[in-house]
C-alpha positions in Angstrom: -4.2 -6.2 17.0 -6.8 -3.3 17.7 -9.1 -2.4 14.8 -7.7 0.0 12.6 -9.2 3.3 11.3 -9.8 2.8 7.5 -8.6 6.6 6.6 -5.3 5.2 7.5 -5.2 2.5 4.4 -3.2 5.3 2.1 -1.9 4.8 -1.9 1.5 7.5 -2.2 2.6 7.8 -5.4 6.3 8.2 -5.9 6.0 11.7 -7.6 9.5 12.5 -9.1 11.0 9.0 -9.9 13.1 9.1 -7.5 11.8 7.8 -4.3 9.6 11.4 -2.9 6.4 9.5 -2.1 3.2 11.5 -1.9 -0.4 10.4 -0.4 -3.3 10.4 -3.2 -5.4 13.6 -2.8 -9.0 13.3 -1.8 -9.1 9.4 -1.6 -12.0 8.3 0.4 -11.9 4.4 0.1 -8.6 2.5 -1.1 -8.9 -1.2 -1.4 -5.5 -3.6 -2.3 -6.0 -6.9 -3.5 -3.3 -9.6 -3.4 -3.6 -12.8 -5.7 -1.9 -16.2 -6.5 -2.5 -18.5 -9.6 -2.4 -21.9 -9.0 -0.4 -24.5 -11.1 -2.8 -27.9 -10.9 -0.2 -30.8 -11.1 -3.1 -33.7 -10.0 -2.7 -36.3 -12.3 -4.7 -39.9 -12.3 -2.2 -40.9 -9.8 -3.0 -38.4 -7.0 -3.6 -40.1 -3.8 -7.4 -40.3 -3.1 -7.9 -38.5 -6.4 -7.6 -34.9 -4.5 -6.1 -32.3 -6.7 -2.7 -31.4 -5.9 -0.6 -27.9 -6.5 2.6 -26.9 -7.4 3.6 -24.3 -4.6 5.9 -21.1 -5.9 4.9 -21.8 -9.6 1.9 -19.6 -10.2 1.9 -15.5 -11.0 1.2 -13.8 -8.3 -0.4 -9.9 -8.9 -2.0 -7.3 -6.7 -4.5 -4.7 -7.8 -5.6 -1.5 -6.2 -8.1 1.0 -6.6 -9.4 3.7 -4.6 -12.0 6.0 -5.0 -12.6 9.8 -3.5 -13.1 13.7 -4.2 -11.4 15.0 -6.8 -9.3 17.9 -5.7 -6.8 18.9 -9.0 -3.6 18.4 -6.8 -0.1 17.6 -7.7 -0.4 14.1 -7.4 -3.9 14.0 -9.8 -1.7 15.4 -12.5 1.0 13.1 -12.0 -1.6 10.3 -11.8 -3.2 11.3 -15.3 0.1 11.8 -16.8 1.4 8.6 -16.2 -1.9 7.4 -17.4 -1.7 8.9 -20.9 1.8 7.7 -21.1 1.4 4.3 -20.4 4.2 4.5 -18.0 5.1 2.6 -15.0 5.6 4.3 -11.3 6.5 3.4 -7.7 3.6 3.3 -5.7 3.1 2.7 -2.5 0.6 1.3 0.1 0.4 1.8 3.7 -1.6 -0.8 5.8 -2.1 0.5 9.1 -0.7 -1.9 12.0 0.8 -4.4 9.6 3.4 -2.5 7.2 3.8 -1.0 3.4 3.8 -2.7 0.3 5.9 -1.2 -2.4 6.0 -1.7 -6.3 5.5 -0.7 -9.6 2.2 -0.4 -10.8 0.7 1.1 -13.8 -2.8 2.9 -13.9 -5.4 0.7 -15.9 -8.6 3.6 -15.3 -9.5 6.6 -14.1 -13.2 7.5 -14.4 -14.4 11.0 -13.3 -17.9 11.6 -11.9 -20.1 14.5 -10.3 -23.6 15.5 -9.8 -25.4 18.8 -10.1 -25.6 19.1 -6.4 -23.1 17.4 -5.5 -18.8 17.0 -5.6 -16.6 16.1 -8.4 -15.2 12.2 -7.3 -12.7 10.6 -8.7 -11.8 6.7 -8.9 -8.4 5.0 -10.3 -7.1 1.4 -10.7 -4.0 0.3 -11.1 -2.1 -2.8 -12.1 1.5 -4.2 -10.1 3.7 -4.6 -13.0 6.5 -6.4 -11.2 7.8 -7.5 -8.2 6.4 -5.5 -4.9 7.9 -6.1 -1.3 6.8 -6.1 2.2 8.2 -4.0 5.0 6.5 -5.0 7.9 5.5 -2.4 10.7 8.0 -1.8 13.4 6.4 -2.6 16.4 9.1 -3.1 18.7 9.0 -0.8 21.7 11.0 2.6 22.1 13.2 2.5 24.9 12.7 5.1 27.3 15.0 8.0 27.2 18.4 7.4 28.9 18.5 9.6 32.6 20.3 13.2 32.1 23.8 13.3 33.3 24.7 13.2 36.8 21.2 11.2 37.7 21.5 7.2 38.0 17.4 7.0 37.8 17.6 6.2 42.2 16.1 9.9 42.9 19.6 10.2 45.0 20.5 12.9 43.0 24.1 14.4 43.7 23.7 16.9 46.1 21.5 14.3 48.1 
């Protein structure tokens, strides 16, 4: 797989509840992280004394954060209202050439910053708060257009 442009990494958030996904205004950076507890089952009895792990049994969570200019757009208000209420949303994340990973999350910070001379930015982490899926990208190649009627693709065409 070619390298990928990081402006294509984008956080949506589902703005209405009911599935209308919208991309983050003014992100500059995003950043998804992916973890896995471990359950340590070694006991004295472990051959060669190497630890051993249970596999399924730990939590798994993902965080995400992303930082950028703050531009006062529909999806900053929806981002600081679900912050003051605590609440849950459908987020999504789009990892260009590999797919989008889709879950609830809740927002754990948003911090504000700007300079004198400089432009009001923005960062905000969030939290999964239950199970996320994986919908991998569709790479499979699009078939080329079928040939208009009356043309079998030879370049014989009917009056030929």
């Amino acid at each position: 797989m070619p390298a990928q442009a990081g402006k294509d990494l984008l956080l949506k958030i589902d703005m209405t509840g009911d599935g209308l996904f919208q991309t983050v205004a003014g992100l500059r950076a995003t950043r998804l992280s992916l973890n896995a507890e471990t359950v340590d089952v070694t006991t004295l009895d472990s051959p060669g004394g190497w630890r051993e792990l249970l596999a399924g049994a730990g939590m798994r969570s993902a965080s995400l954060s992303g930082a950028g200019v703050f531009r006062d757009e529909a999806s900053d208000e929806r981002m600081r209202a679900l912050f003051f209420a605590g609440a849950i949303a459908a987020f999504q994340v789009l990892i260009p050439g590999f797919g989008t990973i889709e879950g609830p999350f809740q927002i754990t910070a948003i911090d504000y910053a700007g300079s004198h001379d400089g432009e009001a930015t923005f960062e905000v982490s969030l939290a999964s708060a239950g199970a996320l899926s994986f919908a991998p990208l569709d790479t499979s190649p699009v078939a080329p257009p079928p040939p208009p009627d009356g043309d079998d693709g030879s370049g014989e065409g009917e009056g030929a």
